[in-house]
C-alpha positions in Angstrom: 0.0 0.0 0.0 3.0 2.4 0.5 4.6 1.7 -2.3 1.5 2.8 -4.4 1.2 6.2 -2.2 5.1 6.7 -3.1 4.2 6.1 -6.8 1.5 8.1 -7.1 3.1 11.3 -5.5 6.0 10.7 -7.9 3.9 10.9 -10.1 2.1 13.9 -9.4 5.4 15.6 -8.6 6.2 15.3 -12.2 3.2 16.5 -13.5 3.8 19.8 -11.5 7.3 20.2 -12.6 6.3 19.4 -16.2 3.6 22.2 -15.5 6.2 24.6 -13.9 9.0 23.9 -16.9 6.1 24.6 -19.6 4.9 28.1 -17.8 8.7 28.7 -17.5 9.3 28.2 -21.1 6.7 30.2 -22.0 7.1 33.1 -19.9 10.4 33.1 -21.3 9.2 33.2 -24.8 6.3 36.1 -24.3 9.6 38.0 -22.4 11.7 37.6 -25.1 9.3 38.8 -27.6 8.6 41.8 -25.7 11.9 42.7 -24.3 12.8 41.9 -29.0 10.4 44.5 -29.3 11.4 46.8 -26.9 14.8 46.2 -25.9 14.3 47.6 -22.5 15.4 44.1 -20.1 18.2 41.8 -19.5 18.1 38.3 -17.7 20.7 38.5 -14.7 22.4 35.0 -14.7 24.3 33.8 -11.6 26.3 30.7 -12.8 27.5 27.6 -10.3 30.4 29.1 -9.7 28.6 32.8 -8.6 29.8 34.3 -11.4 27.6 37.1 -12.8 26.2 37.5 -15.9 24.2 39.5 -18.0 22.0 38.1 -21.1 18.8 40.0 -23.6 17.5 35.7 -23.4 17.1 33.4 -20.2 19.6 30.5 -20.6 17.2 26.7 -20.9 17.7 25.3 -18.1 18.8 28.1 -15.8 17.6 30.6 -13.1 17.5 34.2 -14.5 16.3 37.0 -13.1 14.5 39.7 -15.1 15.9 43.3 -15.0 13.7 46.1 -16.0 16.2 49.0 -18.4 14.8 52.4 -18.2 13.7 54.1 -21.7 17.1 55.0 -23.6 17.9 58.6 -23.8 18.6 58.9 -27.9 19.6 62.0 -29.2 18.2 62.4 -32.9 21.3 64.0 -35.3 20.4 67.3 -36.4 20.3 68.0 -39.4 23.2 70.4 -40.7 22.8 74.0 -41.1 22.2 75.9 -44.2 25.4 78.2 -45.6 24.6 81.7 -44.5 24.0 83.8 -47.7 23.7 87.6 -48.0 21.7 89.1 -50.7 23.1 90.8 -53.3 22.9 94.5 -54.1 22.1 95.4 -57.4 25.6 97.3 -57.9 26.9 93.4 -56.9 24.7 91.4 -59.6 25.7 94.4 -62.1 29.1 93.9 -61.3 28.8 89.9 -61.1 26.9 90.3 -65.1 29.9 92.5 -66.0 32.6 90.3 -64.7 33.7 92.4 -61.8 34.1 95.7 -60.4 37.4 97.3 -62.5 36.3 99.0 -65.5 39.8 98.7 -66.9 41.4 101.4 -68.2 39.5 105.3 -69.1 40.3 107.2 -72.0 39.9 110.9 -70.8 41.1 114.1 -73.0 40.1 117.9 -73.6 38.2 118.3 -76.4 37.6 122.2 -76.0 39.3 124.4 -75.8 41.4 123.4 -79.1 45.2 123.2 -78.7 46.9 126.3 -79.2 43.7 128.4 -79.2 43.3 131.9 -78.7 40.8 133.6 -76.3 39.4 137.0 -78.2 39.0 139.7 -76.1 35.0 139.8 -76.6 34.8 136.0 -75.3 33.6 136.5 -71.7 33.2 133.1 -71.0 36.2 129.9 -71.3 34.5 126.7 -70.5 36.9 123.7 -70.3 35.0 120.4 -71.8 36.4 116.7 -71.9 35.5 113.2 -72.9 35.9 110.1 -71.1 35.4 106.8 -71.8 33.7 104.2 -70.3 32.6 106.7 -67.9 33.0 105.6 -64.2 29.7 103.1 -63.1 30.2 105.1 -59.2 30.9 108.2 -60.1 33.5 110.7 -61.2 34.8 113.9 -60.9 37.4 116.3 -62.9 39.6 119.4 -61.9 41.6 121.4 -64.4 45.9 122.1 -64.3 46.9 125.3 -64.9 50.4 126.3 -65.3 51.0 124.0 -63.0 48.9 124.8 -60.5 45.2 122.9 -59.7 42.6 125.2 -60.4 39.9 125.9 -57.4 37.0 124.6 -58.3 36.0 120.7 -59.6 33.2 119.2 -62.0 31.4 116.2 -61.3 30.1 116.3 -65.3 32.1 117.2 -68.4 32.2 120.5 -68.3 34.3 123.3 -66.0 34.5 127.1 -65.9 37.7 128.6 -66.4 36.5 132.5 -67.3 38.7 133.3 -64.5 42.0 133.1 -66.3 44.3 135.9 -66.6 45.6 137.3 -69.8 49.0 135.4 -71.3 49.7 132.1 -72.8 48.5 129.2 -70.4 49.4 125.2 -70.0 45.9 123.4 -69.4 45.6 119.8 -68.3 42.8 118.0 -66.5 42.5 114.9 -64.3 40.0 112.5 -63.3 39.2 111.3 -60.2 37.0 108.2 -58.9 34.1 108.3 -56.7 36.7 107.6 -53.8 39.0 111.1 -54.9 41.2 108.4 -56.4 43.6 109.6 -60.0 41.5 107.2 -62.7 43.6 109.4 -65.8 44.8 112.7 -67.2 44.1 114.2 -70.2 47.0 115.5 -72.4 48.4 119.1 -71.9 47.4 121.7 -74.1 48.2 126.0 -74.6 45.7 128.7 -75.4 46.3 132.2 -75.4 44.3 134.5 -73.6 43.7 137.9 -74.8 42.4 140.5 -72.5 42.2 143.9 -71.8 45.4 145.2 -69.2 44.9 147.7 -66.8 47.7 149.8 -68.0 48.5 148.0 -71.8 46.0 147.0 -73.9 45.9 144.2 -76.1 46.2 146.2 -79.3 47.6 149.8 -78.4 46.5 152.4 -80.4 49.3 154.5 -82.6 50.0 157.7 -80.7 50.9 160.9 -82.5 54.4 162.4 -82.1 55.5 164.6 -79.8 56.2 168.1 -81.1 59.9 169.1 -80.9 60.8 171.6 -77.7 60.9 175.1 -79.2 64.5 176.6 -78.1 64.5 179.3 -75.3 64.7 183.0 -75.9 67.3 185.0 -74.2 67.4 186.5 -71.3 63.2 185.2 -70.7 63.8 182.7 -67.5 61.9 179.6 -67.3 58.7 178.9 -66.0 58.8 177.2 -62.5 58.3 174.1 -62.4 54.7 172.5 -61.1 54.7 171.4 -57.3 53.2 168.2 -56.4 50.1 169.3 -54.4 
């Protein structure tokens, strides 16, 4: 009689380990499917010798505890940057179209008065005109040379007075500057000759008639006195 009470709680001893290993095993798979899905656990593994490890699936056969992993902080890659641009100006896109900013080379001469000109004495008025070309896309400006000397005054088209010269033969000359007072050219040097009327010598003196010869003295009639400065 013993023996079959020994027999049947061996019996139902296996049954309830055979339950046990099954809810094991399957616990185990549901966890592993999650934690696959999530990747937030690890099985802790102490082995017979107490060594610890660690393990994203419970070993068959083996105790493993279940550690929870908090979410995982992941910092998403920003995207990079976009070049800072500045927007042109229209002088830059003008500049850009015509290949930059240096207009090469200005050809830049005094085209009135003529070389070697002469003023008449009726001509109130001298006006110094030039030509340029290309003209300057930022500007310009011209004064005049005279005998050396820059004349006061400056012209920011093609055209300067000059009625202010004196009488005489003079050396003319202009030169251009940039929109910055920088020397762009200079024309070529030419004379004209002014002809005005002096203070003392006109241009054209008159003939003047000839003195009459002194008429010889008289005797004995003494001279006149002389006229005192008053």
């Amino acid at each position: 009689m013993s023996r079959w009470i020994v027999l049947t709680a061996a019996l139902l001893a296996a049954a309830a380990m055979a339950q046990q290993d099954s809810s094991d095993k399957d616990r185990a798979a549901d966890g592993k499917g999650a934690d696959g899905a999530s990747g937030n656990s690890v099985y802790r593994i102490v082995g017979p010798d107490g060594r610890v490890t660690f393990s994203d699936s419970p070993p068959p056969g083996q105790k493993a505890e279940k550690v929870e992993i908090g979410p995982t902080n992941v910092q998403p890659i920003a995207p990079p940057l976009p070049l800072p641009t500045r927007k042109l100006s229209p002088r830059d896109v003008d500049n850009n179209q015509r290949g930059g900013s240096d207009p090469g080379p200005v050809r830049f001469s005094i085209v009135s008065p003529a070389n070697d000109a002469t003023i008449p004495p009726g001509q109130r008025f001298i006006v110094l005109q030039v030509a340029l070309d290309p003209v300057p896309r930022e500007g310009y400006a011209f004064y005049a040379v005279i005998d050396g000397q820059r004349w006061s005054g400056m012209s920011s088209g093609t055209s300067l007075d000059i009625s202010a010269l004196e009488r005489g033969t003079h050396t003319v000359q202009a030169v251009l500057l940039g929109a910055g007072g920088q020397p762009l050219a200079q024309s070529q040097a030419i004379q004209i000759h002014v002809k005005r009327p002096g203070g003392q010598v006109p241009d054209y003196p008159a003939q003047q008639a000839p003195q009459m010869p002194k008429l010889p003295q008289a005797p004995g009639v003494a001279k006149p006195p002389k006229p005192q400065p008053r």
